[in-house]
FIKOLZA-1660 file (N, C-alpha, C; in steps of 0.1 Angstrom, whole numbers, plus 5000, padded with zeros to 4 digits):
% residues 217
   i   px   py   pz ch aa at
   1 9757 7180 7955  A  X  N
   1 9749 7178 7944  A  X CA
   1 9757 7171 7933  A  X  C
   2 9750 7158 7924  A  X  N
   2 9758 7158 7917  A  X CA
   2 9759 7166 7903  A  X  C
   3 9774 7165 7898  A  X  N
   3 9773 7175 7887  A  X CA
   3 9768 7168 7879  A  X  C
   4 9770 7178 7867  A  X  N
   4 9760 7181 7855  A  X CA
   4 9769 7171 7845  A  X  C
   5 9763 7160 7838  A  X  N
   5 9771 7155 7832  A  X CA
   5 9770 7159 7817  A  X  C
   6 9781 7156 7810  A  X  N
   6 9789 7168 7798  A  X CA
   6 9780 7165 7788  A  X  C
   7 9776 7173 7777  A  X  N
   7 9771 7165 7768  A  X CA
   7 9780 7157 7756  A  X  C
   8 9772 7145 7752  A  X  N
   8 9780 7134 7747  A  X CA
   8 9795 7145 7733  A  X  C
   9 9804 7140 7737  A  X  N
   9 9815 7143 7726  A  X CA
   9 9811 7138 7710  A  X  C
  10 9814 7145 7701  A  X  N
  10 9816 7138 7687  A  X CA
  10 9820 7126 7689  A  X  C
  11 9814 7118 7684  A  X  N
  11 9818 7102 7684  A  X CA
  11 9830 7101 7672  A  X  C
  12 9842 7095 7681  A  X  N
  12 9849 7089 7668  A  X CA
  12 9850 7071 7667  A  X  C
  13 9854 7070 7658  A  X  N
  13 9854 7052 7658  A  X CA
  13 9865 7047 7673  A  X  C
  14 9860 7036 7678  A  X  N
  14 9862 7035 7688  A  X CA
  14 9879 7025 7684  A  X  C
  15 9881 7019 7671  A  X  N
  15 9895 7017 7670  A  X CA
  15 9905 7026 7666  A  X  C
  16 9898 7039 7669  A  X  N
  16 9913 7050 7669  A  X CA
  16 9918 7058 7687  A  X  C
  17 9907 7048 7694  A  X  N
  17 9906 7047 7705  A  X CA
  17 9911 7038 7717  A  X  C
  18 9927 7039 7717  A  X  N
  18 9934 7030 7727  A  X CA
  18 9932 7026 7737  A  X  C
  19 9925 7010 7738  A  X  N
  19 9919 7011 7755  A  X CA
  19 9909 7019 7761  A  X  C
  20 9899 7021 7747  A  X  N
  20 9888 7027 7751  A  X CA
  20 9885 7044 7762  A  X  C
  21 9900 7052 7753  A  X  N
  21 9904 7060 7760  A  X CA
  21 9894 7071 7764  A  X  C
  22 9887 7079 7756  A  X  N
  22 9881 7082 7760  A  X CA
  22 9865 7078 7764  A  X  C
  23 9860 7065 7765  A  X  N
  23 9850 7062 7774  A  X CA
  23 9853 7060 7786  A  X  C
  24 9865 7057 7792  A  X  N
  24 9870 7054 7807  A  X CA
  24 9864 7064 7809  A  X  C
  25 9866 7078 7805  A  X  N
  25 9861 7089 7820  A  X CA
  25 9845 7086 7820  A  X  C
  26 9842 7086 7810  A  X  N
  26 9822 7087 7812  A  X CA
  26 9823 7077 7819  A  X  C
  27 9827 7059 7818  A  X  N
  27 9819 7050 7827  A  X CA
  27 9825 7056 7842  A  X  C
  28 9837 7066 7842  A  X  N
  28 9839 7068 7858  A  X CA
  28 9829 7076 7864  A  X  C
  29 9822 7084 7852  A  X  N
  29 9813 7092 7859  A  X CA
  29 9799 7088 7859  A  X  C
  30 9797 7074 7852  A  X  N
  30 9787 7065 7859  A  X CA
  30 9788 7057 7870  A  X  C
  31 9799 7050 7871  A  X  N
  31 9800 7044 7885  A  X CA
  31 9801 7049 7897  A  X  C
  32 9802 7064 7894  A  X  N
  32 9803 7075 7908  A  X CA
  32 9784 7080 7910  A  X  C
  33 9782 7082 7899  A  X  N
  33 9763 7079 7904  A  X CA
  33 9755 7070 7906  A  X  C
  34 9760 7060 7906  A  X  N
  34 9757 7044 7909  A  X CA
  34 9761 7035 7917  A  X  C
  35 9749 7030 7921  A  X  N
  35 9753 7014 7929  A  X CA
  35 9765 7005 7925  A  X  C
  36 9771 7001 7925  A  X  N
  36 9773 6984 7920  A  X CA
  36 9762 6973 7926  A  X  C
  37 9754 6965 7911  A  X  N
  37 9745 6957 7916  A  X CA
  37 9753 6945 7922  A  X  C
  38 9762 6939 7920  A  X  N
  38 9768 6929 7922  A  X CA
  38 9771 6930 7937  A  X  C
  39 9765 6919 7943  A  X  N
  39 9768 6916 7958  A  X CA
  39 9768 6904 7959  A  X  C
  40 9779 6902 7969  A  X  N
  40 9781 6885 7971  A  X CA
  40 9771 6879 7979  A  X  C
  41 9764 6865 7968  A  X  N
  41 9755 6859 7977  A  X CA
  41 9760 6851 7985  A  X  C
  42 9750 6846 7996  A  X  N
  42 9757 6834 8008  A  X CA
  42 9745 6829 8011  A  X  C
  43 9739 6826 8005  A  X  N
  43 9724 6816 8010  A  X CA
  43 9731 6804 8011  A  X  C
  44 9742 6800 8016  A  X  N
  44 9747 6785 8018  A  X CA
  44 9743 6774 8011  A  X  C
  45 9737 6772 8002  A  X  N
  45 9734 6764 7995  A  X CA
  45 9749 6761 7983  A  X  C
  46 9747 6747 7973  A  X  N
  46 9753 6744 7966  A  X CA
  46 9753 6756 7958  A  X  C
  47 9765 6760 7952  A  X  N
  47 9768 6773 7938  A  X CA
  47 9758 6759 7924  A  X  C
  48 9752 6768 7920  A  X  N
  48 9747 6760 7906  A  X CA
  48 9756 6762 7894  A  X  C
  49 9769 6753 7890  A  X  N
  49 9774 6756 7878  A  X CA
  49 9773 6753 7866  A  X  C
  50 9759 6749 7863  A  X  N
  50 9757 6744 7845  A  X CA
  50 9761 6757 7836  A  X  C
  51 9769 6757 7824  A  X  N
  51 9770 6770 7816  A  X CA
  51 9763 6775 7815  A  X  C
  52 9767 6791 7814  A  X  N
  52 9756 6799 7808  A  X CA
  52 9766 6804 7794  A  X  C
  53 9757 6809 7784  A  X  N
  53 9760 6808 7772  A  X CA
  53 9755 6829 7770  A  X  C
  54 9763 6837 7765  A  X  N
  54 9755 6850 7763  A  X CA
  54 9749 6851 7753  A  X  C
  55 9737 6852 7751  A  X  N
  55 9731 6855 7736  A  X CA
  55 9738 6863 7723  A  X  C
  56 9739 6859 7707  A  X  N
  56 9747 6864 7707  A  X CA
  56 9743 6878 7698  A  X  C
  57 9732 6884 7704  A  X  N
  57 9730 6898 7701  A  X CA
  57 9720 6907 7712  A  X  C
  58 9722 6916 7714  A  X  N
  58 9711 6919 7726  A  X CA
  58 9700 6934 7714  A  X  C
  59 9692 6931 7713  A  X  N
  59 9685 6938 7700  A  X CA
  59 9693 6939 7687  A  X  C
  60 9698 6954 7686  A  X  N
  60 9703 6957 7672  A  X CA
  60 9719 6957 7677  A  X  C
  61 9723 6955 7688  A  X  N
  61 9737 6955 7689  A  X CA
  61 9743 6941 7696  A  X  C
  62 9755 6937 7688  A  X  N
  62 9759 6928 7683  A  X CA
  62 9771 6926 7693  A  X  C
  63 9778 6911 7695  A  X  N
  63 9791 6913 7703  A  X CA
  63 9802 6918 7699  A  X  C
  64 9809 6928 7707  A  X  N
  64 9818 6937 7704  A  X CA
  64 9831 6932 7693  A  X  C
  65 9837 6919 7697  A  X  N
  65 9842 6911 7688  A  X CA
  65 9838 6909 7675  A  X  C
  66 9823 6907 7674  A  X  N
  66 9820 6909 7657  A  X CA
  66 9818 6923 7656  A  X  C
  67 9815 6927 7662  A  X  N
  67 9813 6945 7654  A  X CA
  67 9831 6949 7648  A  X  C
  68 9835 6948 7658  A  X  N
  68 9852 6954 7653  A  X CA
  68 9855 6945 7645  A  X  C
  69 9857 6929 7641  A  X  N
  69 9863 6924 7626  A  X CA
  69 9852 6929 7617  A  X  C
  70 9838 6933 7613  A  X  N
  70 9834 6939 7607  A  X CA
  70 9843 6949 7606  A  X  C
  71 9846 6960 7609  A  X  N
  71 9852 6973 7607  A  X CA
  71 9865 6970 7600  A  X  C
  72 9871 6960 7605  A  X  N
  72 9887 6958 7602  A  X CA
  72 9893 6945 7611  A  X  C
  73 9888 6934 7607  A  X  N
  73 9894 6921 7611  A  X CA
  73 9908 6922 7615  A  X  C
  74 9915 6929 7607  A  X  N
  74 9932 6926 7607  A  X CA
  74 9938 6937 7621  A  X  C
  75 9932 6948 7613  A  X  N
  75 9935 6961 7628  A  X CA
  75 9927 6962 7639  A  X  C
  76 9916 6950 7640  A  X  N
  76 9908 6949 7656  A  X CA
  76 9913 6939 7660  A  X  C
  77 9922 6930 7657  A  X  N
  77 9926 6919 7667  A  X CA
  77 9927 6924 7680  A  X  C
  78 9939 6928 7683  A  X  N
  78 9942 6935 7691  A  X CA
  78 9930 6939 7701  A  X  C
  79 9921 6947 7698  A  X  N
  79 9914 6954 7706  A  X CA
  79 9901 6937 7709  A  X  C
  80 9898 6931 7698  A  X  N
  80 9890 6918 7702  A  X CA
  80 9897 6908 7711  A  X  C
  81 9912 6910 7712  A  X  N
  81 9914 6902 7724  A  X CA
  81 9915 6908 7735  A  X  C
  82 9914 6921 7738  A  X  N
  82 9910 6928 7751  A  X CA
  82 9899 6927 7755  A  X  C
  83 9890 6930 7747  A  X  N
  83 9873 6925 7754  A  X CA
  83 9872 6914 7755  A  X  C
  84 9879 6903 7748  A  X  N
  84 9874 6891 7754  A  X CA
  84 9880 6885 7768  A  X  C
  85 9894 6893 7767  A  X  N
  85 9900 6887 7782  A  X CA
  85 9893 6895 7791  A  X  C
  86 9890 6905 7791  A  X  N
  86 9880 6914 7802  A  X CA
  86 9869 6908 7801  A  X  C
  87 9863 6904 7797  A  X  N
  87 9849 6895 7799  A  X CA
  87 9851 6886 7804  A  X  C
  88 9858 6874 7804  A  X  N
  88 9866 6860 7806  A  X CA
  88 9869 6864 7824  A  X  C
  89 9877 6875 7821  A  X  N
  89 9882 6875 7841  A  X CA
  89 9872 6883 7849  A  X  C
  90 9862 6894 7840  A  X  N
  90 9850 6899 7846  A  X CA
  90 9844 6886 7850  A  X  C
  91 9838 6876 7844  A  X  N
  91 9826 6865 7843  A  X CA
  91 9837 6855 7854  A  X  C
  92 9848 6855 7858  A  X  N
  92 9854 6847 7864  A  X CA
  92 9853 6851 7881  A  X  C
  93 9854 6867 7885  A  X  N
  93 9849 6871 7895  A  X CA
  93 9840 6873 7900  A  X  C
  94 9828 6872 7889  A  X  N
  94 9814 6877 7896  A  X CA
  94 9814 6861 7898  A  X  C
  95 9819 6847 7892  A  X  N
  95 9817 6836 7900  A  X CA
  95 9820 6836 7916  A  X  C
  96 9830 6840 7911  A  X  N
  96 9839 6838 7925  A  X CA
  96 9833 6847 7936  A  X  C
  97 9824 6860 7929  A  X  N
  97 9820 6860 7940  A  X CA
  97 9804 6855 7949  A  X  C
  98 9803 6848 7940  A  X  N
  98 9787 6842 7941  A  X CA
  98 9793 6826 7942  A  X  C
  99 9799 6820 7950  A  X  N
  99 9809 6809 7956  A  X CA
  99 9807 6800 7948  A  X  C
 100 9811 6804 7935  A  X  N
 100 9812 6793 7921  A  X CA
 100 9802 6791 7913  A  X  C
 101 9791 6799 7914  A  X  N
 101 9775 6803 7907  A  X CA
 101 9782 6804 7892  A  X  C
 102 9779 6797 7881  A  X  N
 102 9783 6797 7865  A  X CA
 102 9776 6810 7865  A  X  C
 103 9787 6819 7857  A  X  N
 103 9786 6835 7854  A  X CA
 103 9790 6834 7839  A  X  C
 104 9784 6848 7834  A  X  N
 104 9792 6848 7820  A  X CA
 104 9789 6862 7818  A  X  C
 105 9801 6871 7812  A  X  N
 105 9794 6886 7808  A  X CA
 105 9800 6888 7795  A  X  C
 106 9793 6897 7785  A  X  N
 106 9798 6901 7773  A  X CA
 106 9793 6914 7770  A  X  C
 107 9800 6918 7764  A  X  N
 107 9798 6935 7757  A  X CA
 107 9797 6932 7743  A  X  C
 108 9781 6940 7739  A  X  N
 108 9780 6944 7731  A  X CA
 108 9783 6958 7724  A  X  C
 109 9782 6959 7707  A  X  N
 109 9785 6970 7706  A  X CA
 109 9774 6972 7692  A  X  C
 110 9772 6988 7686  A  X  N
 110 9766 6985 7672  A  X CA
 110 9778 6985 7665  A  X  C
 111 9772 6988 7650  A  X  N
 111 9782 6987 7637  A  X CA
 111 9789 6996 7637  A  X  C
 112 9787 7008 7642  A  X  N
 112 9793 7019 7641  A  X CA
 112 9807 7020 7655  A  X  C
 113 9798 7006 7664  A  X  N
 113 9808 7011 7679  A  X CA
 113 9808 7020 7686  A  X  C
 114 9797 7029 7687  A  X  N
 114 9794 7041 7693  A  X CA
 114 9790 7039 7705  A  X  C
 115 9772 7029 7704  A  X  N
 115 9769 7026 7718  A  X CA
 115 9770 7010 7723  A  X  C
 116 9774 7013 7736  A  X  N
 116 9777 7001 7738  A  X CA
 116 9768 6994 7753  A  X  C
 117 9770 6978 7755  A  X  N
 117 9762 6979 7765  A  X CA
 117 9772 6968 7769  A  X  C
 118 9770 6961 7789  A  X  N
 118 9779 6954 7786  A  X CA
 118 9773 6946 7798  A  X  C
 119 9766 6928 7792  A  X  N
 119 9757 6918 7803  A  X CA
 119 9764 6912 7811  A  X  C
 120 9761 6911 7824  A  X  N
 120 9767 6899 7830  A  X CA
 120 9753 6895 7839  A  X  C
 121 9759 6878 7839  A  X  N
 121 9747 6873 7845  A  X CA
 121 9753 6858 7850  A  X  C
 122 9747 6853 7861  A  X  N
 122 9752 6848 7872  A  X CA
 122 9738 6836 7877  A  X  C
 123 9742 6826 7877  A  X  N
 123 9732 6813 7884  A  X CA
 123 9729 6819 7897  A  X  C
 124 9726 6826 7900  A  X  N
 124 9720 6829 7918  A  X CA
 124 9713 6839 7917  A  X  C
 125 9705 6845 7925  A  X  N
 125 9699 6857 7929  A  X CA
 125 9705 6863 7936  A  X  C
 126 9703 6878 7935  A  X  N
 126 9705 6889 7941  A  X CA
 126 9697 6897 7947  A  X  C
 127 9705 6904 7956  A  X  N
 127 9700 6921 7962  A  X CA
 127 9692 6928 7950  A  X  C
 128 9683 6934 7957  A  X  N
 128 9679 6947 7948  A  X CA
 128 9689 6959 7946  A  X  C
 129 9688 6959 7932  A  X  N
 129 9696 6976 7936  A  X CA
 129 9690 6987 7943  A  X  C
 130 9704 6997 7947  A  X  N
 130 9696 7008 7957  A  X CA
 130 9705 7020 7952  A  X  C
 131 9695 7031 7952  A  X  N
 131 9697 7040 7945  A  X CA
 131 9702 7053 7963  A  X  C
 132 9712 7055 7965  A  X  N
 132 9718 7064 7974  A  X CA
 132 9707 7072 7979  A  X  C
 133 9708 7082 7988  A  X  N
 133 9693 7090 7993  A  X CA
 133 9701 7101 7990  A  X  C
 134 9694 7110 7982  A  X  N
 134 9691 7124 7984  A  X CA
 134 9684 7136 7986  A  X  C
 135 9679 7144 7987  A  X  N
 135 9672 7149 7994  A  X CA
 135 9669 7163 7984  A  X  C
 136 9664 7161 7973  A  X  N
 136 9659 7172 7964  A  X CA
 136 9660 7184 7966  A  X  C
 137 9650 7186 7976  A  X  N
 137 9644 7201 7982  A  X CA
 137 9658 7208 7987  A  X  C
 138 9659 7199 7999  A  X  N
 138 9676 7206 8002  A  X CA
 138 9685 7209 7993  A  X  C
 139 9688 7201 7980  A  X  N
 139 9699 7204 7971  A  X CA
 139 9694 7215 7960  A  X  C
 140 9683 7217 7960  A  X  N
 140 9675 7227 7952  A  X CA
 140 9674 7220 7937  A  X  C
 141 9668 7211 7938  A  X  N
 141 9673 7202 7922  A  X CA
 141 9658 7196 7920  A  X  C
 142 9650 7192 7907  A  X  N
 142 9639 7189 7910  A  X CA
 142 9638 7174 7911  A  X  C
 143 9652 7164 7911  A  X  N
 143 9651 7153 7910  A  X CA
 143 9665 7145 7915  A  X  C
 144 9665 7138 7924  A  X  N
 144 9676 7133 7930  A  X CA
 144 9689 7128 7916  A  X  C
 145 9700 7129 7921  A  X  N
 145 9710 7131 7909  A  X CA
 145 9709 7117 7906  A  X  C
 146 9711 7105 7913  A  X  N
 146 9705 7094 7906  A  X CA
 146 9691 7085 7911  A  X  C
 147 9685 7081 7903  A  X  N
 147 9673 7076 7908  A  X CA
 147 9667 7062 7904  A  X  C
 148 9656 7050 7912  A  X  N
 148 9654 7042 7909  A  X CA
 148 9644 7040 7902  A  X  C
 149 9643 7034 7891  A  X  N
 149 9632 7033 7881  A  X CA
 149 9631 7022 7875  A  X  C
 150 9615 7013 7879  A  X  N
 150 9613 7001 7879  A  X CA
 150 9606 6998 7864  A  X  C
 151 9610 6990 7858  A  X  N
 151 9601 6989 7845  A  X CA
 151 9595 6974 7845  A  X  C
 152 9584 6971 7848  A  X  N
 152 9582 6952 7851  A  X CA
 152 9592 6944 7864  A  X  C
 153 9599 6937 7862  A  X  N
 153 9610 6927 7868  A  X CA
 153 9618 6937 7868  A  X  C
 154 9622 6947 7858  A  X  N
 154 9638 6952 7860  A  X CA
 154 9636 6963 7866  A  X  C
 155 9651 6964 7875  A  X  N
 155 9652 6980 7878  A  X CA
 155 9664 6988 7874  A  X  C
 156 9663 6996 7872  A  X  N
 156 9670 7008 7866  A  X CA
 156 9683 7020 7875  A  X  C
 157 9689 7022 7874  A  X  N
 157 9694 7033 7883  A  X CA
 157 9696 7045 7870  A  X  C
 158 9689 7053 7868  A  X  N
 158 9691 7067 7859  A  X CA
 158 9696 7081 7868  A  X  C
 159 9714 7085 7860  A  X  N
 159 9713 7096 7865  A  X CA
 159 9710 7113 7857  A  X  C
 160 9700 7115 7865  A  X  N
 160 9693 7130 7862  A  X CA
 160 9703 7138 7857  A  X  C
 161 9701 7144 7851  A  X  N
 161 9709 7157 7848  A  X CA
 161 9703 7167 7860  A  X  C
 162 9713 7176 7867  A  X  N
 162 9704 7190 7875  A  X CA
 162 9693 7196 7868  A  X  C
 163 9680 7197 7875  A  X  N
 163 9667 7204 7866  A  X CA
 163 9669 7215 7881  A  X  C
 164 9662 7222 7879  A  X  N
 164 9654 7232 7890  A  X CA
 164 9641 7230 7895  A  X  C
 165 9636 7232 7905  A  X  N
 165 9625 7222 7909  A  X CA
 165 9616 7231 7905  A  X  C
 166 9606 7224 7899  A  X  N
 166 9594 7224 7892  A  X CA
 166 9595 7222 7875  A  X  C
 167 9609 7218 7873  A  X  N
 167 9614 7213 7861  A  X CA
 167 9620 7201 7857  A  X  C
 168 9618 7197 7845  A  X  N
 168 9621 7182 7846  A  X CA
 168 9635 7178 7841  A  X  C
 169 9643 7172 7842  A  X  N
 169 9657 7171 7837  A  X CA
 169 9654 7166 7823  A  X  C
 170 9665 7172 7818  A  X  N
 170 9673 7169 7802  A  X CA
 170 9669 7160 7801  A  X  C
 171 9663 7150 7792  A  X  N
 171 9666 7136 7790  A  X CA
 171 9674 7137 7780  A  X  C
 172 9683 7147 7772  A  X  N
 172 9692 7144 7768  A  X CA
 172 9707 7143 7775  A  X  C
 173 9708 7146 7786  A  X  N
 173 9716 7148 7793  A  X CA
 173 9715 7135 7804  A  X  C
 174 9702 7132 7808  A  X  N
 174 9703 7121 7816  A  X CA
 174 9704 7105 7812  A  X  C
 175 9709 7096 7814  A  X  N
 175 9713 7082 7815  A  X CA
 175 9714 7072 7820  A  X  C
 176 9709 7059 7818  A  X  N
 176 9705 7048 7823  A  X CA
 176 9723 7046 7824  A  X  C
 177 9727 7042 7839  A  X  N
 177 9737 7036 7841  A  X CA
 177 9737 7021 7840  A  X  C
 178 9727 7013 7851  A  X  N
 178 9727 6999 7850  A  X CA
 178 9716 6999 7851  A  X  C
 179 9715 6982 7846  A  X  N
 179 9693 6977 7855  A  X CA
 179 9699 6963 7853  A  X  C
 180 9690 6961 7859  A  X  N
 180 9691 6944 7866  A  X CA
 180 9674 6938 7866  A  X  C
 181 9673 6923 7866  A  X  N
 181 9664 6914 7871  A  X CA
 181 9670 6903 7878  A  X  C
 182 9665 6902 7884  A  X  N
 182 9670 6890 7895  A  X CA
 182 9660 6880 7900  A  X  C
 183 9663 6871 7902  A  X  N
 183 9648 6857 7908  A  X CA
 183 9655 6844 7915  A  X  C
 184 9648 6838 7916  A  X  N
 184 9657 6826 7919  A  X CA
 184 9665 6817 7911  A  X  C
 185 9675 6819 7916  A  X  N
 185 9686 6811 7909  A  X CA
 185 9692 6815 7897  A  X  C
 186 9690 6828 7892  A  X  N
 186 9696 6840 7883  A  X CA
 186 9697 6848 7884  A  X  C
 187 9706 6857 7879  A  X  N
 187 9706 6875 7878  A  X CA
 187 9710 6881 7868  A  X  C
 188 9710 6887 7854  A  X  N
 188 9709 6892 7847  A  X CA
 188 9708 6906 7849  A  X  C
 189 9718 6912 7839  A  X  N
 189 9723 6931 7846  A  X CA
 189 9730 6936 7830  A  X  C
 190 9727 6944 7824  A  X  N
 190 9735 6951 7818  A  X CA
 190 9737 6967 7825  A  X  C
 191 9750 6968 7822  A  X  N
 191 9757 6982 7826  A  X CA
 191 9760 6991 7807  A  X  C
 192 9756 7002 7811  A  X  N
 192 9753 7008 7800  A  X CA
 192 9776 7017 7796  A  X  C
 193 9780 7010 7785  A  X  N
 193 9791 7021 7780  A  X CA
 193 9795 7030 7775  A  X  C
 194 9787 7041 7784  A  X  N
 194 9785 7054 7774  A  X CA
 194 9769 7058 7777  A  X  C
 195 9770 7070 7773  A  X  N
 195 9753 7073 7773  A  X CA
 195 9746 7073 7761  A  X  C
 196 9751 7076 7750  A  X  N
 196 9749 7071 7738  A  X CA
 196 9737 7062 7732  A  X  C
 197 9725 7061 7736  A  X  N
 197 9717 7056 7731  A  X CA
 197 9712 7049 7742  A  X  C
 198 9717 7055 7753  A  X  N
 198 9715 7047 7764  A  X CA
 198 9707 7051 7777  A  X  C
 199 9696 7061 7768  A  X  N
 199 9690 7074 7778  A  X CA
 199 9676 7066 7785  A  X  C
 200 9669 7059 7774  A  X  N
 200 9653 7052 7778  A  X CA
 200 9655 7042 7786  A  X  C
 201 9653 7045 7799  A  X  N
 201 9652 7028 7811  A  X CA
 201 9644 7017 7805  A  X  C
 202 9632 7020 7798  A  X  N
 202 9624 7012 7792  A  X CA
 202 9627 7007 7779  A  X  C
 203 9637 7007 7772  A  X  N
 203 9644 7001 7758  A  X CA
 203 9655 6993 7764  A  X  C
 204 9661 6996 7772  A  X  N
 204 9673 6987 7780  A  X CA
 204 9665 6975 7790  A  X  C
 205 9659 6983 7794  A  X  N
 205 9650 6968 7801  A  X CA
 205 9641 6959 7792  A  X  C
 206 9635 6961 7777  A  X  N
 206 9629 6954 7771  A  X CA
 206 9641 6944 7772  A  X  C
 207 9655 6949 7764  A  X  N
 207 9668 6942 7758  A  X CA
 207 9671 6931 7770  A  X  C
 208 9671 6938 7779  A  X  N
 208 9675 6925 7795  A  X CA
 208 9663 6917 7794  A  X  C
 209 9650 6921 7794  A  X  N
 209 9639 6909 7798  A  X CA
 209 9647 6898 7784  A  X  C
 210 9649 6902 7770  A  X  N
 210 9650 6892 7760  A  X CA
 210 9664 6883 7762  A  X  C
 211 9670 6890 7774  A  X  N
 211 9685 6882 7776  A  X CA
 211 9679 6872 7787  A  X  C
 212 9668 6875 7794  A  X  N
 212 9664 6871 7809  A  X CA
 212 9658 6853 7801  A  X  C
 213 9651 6860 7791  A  X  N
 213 9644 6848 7782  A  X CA
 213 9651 6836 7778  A  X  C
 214 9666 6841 7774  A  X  N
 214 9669 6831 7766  A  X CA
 214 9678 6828 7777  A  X  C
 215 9684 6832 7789  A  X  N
 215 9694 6824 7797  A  X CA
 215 9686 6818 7809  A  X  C
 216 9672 6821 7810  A  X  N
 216 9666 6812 7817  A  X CA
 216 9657 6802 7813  A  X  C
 217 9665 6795 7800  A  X  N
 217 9661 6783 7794  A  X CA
 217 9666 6773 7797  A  X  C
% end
C-alpha cells in the first residue's frame, strides 16, 4: 500500500534552501507514485526541430529565474543559474530522446517560491500516461494510491492519500504529481514541485491547455 504522504512542512523561502534541499524528498516521493510520461518516440519519421519557446508565465506563476531576482537579484544568482542549467540539459535529453524532436522545459515558481511547477514539451507525440494497477479492495483502501484522472485532452496521475473504503481521501493530503496532453506532433506535461497548491487536477490542466495554446502556434 502506498504510504501516507506527510502533511506539507512550514514553508520556508526556498533561497535559504541549498539545492532545493528539502523539496528533493517530496519530488522523491512523487516519482515513486508515478509514471514517468516521457517515452522515447520511434515513429521513424524526420525529428521536427523548429524552436519551441516556453511561455513566459504559466497562470499566476512566473519563471523561476524571475521570481528569485525579484526576492534578491544579487543572492539568487547562484541558485538562477542552477535552474537554468537544469532546464537547458533536462530540454536537451527529452530531445535526445525523441531523436532530435525541438524540446524545451522550464520551471515555474510564485513570488513567494513556495509552489512550483515544472513544463516540458517536445515536437512529437506521445504515449498515454498509465497509472500502475492496484487493487483497492485487497489493500483495504477506498482508492488506489495513485490514480488516472482525465480532464478534456489532459491526463493527470493524482496520488490519494490512504482513505478507508467507503471514504474519500484527504484532498488535502492528496496531489497532482504530473499531467500531460499529447497529439500529433507535440507533447506538453507539467510535473508538479511540491504539493503546495498543487492538489486540483483540474486548475493544473486548465494551466497546460494555456501552454498547449501558445506552443502549438
Amino acid at each position: 500500500m502506498t504510504a501516507a504522504f506527510p502533511p506539507d512542512p512550514k514553508p520556508r523561502p526556498l533561497l535559504t534552501r541549498p539545492a532545493f534541499t528539502g523539496l528533493a524528498g517530496l519530488l522523491t516521493g512523487a516519482l515513486l507514485v508515478g509514471v514517468p510520461w516521457l517515452v522515447t518516440s520511434r515513429s521513424g519519421a524526420e525529428p521536427d526541430g523548429r524552436p519551441l519557446a516556453a511561455p513566459a508565465a504559466l497562470g499566476e506563476l512566473g519563471r523561476t529565474e524571475d521570481a528569485v531576482a525579484k526576492i534578491d537579484n544579487v543572492r539568487g544568482q547562484a541558485q538562477i543559474a542552477r535552474v537554468g542549467k537544469a532546464d537547458r540539459e533536462t530540454g536537451a535529453r527529452v530531445s535526445a530522446a525523441y531523436g532530435g524532436a525541438a524540446a524545451v522545459v522550464q520551471e515555474y515558481r510564485d513570488d513567494r517560491l513556495l509552489r512550483g511547477l515544472q513544463l516540458t514539451a517536445v515536437r512529437a507525440a506521445s504515449p498515454e500516461l498509465i497509472a500502475t494497477y492496484e487493487d483497492p479492495q485487497a489493500l483495504g483502501v477506498a482508492k488506489p494510491g495513485t490514480e488516472l484522472v482525465r480532464v478534456g485532452a489532459v491526463q493527470c496521475l493524482v496520488h490519494n492519500d490512504p482513505a478507508a473504503p467507503g471514504s474519500a481521501p484527504d484532498p488535502e493530503l492528496s496531489f497532482v504529481t504530473n499531467c500531460q496532453r499529447t497529439g500529433p506532433g507535440l507533447t506538453v506535461a507539467v510535473r508538479s514541485l511540491g504539493a503546495d497548491g498543487n492538489r486540483d487536477p483540474a486548475k493544473i490542466a486548465s494551466l497546460l491547455d494555456q501552454a498547449w495554446d501558445t506552443l502549438s502556434r
